[in-house]
mmCIF file of the N, C-alpha and C atoms, coordinates in Angstrom:
data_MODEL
# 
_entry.id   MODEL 
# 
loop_
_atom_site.group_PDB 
_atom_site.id 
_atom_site.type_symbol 
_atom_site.label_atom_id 
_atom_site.label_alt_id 
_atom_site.label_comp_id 
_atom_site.label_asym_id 
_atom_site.label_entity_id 
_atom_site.label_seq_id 
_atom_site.pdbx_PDB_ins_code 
_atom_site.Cartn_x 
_atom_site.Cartn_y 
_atom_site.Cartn_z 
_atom_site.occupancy 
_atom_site.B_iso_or_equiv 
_atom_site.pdbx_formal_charge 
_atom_site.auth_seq_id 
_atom_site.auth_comp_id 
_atom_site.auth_asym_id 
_atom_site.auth_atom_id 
_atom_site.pdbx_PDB_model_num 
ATOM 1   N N  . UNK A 1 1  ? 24.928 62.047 150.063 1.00 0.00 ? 1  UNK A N  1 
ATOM 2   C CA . UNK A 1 1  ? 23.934 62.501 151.042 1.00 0.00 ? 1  UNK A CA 1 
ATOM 3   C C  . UNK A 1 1  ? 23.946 61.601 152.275 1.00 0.00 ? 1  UNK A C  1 
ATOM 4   N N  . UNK A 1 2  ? 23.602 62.166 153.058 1.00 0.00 ? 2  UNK A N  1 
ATOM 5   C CA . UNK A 1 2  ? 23.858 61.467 154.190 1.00 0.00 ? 2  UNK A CA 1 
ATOM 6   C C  . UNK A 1 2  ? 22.669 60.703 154.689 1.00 0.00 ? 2  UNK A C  1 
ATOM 7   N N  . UNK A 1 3  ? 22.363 59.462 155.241 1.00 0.00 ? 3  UNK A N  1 
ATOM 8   C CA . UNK A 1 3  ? 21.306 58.323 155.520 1.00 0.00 ? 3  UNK A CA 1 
ATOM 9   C C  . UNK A 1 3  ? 20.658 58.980 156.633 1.00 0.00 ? 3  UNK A C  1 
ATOM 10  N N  . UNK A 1 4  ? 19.238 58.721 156.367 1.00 0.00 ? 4  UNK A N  1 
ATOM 11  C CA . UNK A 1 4  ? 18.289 59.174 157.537 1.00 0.00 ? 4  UNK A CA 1 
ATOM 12  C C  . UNK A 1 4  ? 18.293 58.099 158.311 1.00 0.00 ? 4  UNK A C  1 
ATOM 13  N N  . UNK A 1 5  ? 18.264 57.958 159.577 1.00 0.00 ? 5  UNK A N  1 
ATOM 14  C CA . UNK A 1 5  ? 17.440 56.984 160.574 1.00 0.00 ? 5  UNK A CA 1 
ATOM 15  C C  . UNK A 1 5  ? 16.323 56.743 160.574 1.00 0.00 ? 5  UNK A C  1 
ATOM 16  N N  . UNK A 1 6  ? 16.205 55.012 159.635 1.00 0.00 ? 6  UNK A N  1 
ATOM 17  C CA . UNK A 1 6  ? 14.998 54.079 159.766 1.00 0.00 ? 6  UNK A CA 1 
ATOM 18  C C  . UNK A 1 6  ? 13.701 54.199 160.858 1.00 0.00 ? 6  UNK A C  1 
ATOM 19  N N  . UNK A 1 7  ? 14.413 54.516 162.286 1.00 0.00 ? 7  UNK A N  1 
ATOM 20  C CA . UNK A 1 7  ? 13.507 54.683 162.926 1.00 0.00 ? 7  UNK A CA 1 
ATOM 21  C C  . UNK A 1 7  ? 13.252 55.981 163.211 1.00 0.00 ? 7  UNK A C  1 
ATOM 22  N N  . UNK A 1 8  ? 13.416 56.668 163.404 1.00 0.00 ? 8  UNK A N  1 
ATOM 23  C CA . UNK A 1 8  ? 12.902 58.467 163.090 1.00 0.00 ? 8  UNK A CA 1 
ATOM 24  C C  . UNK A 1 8  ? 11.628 58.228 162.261 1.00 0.00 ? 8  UNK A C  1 
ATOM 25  N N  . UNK A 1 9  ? 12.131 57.976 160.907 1.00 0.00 ? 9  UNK A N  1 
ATOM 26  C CA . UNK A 1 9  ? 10.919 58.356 159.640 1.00 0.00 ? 9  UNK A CA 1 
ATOM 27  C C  . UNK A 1 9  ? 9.886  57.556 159.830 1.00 0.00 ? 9  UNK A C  1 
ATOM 28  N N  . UNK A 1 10 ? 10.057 56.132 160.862 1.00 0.00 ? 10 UNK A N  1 
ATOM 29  C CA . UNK A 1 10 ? 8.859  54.883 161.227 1.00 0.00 ? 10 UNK A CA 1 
ATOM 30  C C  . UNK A 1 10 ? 8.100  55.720 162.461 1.00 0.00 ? 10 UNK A C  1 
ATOM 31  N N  . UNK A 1 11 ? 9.184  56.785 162.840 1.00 0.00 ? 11 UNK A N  1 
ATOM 32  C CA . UNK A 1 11 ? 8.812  57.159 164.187 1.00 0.00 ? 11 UNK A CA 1 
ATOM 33  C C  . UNK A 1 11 ? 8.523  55.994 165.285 1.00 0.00 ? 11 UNK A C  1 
ATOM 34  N N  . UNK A 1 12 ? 9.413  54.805 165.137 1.00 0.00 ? 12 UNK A N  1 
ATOM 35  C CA . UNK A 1 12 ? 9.272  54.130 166.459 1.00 0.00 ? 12 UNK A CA 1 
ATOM 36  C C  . UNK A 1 12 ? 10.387 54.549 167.619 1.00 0.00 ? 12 UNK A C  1 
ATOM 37  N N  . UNK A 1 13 ? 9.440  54.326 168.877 1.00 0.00 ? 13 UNK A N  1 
ATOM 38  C CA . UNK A 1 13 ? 10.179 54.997 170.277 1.00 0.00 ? 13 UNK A CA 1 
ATOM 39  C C  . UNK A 1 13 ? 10.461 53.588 170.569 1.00 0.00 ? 13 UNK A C  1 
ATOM 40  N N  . UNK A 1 14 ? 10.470 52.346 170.703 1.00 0.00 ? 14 UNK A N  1 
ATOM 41  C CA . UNK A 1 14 ? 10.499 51.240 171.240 1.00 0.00 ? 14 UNK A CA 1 
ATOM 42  C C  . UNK A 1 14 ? 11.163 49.703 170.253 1.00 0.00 ? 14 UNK A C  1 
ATOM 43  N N  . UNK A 1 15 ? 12.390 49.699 170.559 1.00 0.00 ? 15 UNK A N  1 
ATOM 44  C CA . UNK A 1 15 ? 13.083 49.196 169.439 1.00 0.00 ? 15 UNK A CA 1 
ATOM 45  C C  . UNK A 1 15 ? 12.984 47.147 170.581 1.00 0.00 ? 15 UNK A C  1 
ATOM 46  N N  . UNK A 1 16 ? 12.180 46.443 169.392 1.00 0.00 ? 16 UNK A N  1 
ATOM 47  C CA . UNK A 1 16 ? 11.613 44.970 170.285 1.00 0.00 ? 16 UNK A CA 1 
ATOM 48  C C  . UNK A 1 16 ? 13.007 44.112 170.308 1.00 0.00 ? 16 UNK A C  1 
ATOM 49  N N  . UNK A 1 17 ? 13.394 43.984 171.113 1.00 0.00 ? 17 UNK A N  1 
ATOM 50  C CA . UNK A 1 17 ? 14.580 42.815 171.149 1.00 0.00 ? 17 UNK A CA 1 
ATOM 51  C C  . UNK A 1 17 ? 14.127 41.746 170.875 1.00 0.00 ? 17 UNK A C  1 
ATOM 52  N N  . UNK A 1 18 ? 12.984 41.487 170.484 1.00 0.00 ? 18 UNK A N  1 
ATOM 53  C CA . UNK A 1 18 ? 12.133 40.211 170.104 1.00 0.00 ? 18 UNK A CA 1 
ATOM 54  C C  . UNK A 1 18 ? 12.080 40.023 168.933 1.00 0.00 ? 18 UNK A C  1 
ATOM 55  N N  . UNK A 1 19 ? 12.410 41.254 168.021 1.00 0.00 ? 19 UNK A N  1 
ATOM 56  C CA . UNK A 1 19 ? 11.972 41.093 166.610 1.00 0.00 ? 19 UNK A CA 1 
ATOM 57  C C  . UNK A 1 19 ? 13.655 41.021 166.054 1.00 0.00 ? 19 UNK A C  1 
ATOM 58  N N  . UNK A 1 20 ? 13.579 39.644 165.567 1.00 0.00 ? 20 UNK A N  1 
ATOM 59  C CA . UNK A 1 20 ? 15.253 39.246 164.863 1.00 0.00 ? 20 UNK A CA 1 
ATOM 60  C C  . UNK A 1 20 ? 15.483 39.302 163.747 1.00 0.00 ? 20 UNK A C  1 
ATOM 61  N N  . UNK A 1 21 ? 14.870 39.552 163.001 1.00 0.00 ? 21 UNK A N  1 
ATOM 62  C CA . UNK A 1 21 ? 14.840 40.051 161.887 1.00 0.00 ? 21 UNK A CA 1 
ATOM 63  C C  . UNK A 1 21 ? 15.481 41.344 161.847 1.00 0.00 ? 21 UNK A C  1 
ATOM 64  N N  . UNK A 1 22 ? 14.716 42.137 162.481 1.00 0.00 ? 22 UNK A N  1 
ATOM 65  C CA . UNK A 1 22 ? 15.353 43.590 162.510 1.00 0.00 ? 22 UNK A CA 1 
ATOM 66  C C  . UNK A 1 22 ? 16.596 43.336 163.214 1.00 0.00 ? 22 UNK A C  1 
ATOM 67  N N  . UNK A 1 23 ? 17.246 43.176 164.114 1.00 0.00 ? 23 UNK A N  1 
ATOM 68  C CA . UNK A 1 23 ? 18.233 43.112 164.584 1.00 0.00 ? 23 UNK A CA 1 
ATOM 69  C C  . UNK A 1 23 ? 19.223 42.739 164.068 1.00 0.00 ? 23 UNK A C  1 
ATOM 70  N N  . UNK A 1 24 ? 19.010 41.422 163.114 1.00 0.00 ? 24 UNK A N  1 
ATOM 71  C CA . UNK A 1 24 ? 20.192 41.254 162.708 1.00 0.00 ? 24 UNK A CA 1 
ATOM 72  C C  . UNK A 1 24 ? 20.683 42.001 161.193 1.00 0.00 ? 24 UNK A C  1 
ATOM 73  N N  . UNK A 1 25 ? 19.620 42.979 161.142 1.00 0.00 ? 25 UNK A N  1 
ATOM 74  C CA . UNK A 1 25 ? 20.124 44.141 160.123 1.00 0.00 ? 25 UNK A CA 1 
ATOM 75  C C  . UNK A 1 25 ? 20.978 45.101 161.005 1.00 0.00 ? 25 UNK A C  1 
ATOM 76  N N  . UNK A 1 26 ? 21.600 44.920 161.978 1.00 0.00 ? 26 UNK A N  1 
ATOM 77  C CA . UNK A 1 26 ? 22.405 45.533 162.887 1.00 0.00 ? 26 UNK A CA 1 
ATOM 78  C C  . UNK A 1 26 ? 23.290 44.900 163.582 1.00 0.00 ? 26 UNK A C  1 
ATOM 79  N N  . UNK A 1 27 ? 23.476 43.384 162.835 1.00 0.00 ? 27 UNK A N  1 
ATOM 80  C CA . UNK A 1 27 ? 24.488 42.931 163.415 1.00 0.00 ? 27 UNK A CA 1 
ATOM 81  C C  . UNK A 1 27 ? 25.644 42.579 162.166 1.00 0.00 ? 27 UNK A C  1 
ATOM 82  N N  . UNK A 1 28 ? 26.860 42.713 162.531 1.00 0.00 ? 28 UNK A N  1 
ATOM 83  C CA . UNK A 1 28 ? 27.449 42.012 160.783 1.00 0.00 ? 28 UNK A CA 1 
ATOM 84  C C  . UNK A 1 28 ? 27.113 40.332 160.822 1.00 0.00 ? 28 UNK A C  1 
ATOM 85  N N  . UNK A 1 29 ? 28.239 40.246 159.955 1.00 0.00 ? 29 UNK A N  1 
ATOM 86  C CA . UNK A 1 29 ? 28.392 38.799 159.506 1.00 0.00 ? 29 UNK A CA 1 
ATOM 87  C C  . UNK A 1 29 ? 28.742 37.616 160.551 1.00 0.00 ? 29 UNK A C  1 
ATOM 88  N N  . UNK A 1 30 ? 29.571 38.243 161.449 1.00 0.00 ? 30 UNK A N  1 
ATOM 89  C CA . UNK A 1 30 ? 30.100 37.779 162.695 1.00 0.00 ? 30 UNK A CA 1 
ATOM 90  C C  . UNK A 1 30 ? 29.967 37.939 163.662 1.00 0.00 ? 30 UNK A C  1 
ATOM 91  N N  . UNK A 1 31 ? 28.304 38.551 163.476 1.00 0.00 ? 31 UNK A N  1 
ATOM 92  C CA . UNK A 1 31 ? 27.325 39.337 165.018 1.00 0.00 ? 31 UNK A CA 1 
ATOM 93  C C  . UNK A 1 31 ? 28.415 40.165 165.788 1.00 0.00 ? 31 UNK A C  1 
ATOM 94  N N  . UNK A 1 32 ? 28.832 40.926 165.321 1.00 0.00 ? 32 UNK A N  1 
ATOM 95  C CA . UNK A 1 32 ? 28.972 42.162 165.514 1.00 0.00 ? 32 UNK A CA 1 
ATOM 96  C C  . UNK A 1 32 ? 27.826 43.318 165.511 1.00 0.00 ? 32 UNK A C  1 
ATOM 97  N N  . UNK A 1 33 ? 27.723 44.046 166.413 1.00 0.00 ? 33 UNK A N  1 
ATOM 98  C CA . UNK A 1 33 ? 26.889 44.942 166.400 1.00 0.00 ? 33 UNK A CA 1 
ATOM 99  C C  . UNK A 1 33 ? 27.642 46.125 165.473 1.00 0.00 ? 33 UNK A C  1 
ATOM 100 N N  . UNK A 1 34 ? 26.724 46.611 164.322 1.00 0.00 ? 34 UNK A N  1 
ATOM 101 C CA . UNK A 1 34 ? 27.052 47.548 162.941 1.00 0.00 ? 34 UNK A CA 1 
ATOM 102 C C  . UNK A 1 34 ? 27.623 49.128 164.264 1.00 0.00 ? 34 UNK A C  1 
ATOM 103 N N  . UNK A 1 35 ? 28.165 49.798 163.694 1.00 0.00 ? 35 UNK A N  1 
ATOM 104 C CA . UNK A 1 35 ? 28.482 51.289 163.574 1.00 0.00 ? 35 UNK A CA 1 
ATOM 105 C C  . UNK A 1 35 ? 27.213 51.919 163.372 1.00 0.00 ? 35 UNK A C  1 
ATOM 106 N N  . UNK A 1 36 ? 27.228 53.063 163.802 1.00 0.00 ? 36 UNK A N  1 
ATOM 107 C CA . UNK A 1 36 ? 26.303 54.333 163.569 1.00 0.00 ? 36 UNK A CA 1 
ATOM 108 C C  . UNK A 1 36 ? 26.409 54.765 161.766 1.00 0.00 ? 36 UNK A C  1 
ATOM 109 N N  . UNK A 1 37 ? 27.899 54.789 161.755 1.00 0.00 ? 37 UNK A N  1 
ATOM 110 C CA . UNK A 1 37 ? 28.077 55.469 160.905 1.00 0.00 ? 37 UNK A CA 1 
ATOM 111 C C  . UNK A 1 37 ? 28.014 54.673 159.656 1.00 0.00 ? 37 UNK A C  1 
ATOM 112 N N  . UNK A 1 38 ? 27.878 53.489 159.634 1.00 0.00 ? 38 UNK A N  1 
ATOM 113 C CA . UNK A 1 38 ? 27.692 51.734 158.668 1.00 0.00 ? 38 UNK A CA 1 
ATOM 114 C C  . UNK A 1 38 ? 26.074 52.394 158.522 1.00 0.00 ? 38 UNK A C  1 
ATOM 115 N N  . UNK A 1 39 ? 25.689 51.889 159.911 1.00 0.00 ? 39 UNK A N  1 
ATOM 116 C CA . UNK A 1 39 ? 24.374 51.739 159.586 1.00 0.00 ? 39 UNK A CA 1 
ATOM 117 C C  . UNK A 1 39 ? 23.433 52.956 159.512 1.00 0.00 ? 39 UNK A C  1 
ATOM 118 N N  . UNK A 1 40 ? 23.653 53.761 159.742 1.00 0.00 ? 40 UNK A N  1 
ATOM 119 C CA . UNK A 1 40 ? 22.865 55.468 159.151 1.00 0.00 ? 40 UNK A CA 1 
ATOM 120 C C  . UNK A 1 40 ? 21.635 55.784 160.462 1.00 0.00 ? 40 UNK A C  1 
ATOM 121 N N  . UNK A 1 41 ? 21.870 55.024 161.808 1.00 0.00 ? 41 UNK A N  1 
ATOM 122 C CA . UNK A 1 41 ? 20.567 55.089 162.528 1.00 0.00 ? 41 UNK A CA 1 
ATOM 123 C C  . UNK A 1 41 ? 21.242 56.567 163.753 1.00 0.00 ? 41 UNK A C  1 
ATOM 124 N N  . UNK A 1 42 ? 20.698 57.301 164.151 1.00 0.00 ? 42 UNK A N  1 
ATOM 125 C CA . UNK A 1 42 ? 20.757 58.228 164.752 1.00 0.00 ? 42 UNK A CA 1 
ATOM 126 C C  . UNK A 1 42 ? 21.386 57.753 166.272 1.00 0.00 ? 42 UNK A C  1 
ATOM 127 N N  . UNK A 1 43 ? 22.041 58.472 167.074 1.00 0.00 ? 43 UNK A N  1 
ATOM 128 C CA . UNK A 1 43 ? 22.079 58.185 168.106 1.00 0.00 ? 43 UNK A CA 1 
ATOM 129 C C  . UNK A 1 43 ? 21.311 57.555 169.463 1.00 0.00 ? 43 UNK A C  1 
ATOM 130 N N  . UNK A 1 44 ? 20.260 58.252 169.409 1.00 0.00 ? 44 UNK A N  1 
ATOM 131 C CA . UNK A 1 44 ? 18.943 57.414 170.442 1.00 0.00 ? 44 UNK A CA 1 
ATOM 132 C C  . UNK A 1 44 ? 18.612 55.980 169.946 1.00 0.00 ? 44 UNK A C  1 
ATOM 133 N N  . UNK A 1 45 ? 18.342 55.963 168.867 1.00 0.00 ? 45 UNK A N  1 
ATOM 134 C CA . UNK A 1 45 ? 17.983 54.814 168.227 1.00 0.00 ? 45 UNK A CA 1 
ATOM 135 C C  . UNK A 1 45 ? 19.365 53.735 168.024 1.00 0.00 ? 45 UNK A C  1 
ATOM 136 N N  . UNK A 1 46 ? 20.868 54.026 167.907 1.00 0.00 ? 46 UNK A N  1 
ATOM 137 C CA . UNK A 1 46 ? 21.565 53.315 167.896 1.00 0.00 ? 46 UNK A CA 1 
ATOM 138 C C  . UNK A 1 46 ? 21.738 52.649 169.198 1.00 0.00 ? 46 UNK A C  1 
ATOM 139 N N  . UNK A 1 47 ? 21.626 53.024 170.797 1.00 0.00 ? 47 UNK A N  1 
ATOM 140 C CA . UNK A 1 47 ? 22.066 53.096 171.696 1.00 0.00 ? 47 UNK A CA 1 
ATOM 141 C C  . UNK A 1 47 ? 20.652 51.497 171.782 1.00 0.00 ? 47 UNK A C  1 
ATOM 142 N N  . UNK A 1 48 ? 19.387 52.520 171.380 1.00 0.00 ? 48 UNK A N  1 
ATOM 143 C CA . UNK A 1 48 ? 18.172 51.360 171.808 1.00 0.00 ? 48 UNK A CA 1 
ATOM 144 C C  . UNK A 1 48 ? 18.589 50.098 171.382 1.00 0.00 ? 48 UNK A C  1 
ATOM 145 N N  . UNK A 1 49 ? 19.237 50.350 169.859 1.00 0.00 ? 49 UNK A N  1 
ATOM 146 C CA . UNK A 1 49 ? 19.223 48.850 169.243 1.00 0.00 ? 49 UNK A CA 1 
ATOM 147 C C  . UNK A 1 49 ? 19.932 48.137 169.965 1.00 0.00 ? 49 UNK A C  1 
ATOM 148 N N  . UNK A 1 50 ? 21.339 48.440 170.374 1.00 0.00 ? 50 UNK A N  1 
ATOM 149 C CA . UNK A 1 50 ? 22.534 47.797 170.846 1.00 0.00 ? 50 UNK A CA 1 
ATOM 150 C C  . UNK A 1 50 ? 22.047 47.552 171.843 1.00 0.00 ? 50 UNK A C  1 
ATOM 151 N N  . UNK A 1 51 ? 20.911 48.320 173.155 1.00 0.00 ? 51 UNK A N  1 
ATOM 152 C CA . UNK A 1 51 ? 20.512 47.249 174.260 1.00 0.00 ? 51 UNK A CA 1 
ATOM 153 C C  . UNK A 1 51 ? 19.690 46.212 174.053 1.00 0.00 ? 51 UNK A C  1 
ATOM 154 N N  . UNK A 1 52 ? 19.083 46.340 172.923 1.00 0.00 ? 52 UNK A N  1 
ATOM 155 C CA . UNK A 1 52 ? 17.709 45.313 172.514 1.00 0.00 ? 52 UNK A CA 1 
ATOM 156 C C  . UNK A 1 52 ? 19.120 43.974 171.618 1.00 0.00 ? 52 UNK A C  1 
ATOM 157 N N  . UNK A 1 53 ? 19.807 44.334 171.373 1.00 0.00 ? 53 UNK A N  1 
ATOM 158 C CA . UNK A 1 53 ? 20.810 43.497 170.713 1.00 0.00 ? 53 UNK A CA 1 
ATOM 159 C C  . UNK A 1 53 ? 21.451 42.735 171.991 1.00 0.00 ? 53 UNK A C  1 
ATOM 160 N N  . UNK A 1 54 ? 21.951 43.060 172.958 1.00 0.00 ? 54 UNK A N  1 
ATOM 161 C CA . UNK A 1 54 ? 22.577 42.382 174.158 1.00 0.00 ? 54 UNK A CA 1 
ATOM 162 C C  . UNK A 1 54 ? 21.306 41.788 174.878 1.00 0.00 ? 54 UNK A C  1 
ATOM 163 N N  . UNK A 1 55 ? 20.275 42.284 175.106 1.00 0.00 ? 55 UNK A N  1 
ATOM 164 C CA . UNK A 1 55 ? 18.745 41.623 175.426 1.00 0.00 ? 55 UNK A CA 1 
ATOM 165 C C  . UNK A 1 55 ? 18.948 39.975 174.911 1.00 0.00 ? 55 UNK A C  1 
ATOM 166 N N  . UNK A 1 56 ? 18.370 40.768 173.788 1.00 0.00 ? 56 UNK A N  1 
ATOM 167 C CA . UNK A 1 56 ? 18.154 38.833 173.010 1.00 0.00 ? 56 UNK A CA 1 
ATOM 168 C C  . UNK A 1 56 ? 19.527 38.396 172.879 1.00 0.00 ? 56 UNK A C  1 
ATOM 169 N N  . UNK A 1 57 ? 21.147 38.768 173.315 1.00 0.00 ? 57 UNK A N  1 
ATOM 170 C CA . UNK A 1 57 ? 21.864 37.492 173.210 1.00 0.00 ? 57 UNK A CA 1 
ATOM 171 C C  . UNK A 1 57 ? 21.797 37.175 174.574 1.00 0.00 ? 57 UNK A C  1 
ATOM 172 N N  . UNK A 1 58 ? 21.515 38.101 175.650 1.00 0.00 ? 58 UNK A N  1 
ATOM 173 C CA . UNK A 1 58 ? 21.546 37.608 176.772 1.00 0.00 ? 58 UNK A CA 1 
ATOM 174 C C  . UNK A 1 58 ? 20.383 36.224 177.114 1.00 0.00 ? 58 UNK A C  1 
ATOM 175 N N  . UNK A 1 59 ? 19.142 36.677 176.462 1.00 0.00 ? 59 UNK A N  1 
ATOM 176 C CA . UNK A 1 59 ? 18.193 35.570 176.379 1.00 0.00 ? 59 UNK A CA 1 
ATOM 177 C C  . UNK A 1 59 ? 18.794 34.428 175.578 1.00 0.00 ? 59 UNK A C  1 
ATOM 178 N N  . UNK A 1 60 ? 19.704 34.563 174.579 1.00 0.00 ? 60 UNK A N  1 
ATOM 179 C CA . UNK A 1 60 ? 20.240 33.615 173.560 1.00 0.00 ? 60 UNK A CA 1 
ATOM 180 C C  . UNK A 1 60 ? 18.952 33.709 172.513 1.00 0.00 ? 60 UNK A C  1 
ATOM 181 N N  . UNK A 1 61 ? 18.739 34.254 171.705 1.00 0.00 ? 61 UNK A N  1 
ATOM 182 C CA . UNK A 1 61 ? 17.748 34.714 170.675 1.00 0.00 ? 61 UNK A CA 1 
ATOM 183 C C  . UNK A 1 61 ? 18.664 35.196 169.729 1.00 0.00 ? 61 UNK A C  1 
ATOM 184 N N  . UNK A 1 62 ? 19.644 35.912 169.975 1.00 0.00 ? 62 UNK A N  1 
ATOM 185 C CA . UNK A 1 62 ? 20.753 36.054 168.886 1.00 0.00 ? 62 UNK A CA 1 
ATOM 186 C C  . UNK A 1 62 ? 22.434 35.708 169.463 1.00 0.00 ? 62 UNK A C  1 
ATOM 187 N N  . UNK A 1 63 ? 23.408 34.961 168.491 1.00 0.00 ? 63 UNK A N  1 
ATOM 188 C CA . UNK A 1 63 ? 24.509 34.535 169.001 1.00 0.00 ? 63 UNK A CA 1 
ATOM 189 C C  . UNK A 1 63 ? 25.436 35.441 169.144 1.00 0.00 ? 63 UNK A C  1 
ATOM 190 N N  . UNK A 1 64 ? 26.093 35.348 170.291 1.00 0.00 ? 64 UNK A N  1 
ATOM 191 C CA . UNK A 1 64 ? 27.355 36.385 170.693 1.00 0.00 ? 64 UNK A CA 1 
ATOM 192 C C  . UNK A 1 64 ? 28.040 36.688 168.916 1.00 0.00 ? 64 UNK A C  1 
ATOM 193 N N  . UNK A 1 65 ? 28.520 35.422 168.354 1.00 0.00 ? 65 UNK A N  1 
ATOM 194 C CA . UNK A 1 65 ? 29.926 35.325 167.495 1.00 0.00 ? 65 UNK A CA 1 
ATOM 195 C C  . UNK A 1 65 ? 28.218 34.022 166.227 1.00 0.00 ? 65 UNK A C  1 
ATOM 196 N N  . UNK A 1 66 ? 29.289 34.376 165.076 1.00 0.00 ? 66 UNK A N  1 
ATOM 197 C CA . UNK A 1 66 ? 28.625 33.366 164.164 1.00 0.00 ? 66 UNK A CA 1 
ATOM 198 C C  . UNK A 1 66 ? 29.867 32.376 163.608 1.00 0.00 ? 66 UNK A C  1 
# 
């Protein structure tokens, strides 16, 4: 079966580049930002994460490389 998007079913519109926790459930091992298709999140919501993901490395809140 195929994975619903986490944020759909939370119904959040506003994905926090502040919150690192969540983020780095979207980054791999080697801060890589995950796949759509890895991580099961829908298109709108993949696009949000990955800017909220370059956000906080641009702030340095999360590292380019581990």
């Amino acid at each position: 079966s195929k994975k619903k998007c986490v944020f759909c079913i939370e119904k959040v519109d506003y994905v926090d580049y502040k919150n690192l926790k969540l983020l780095r459930r979207f980054t791999s091992q080697y801060g890589r930002i995950v796949p759509r298709y890895y991580s099961g999140v829908c298109l709108v919501h993949q696009k949000r994460v990955a800017r909220a993901i370059k956000l906080a490395r641009e702030i340095a809140l999360v590292p380019y490389v581990r």
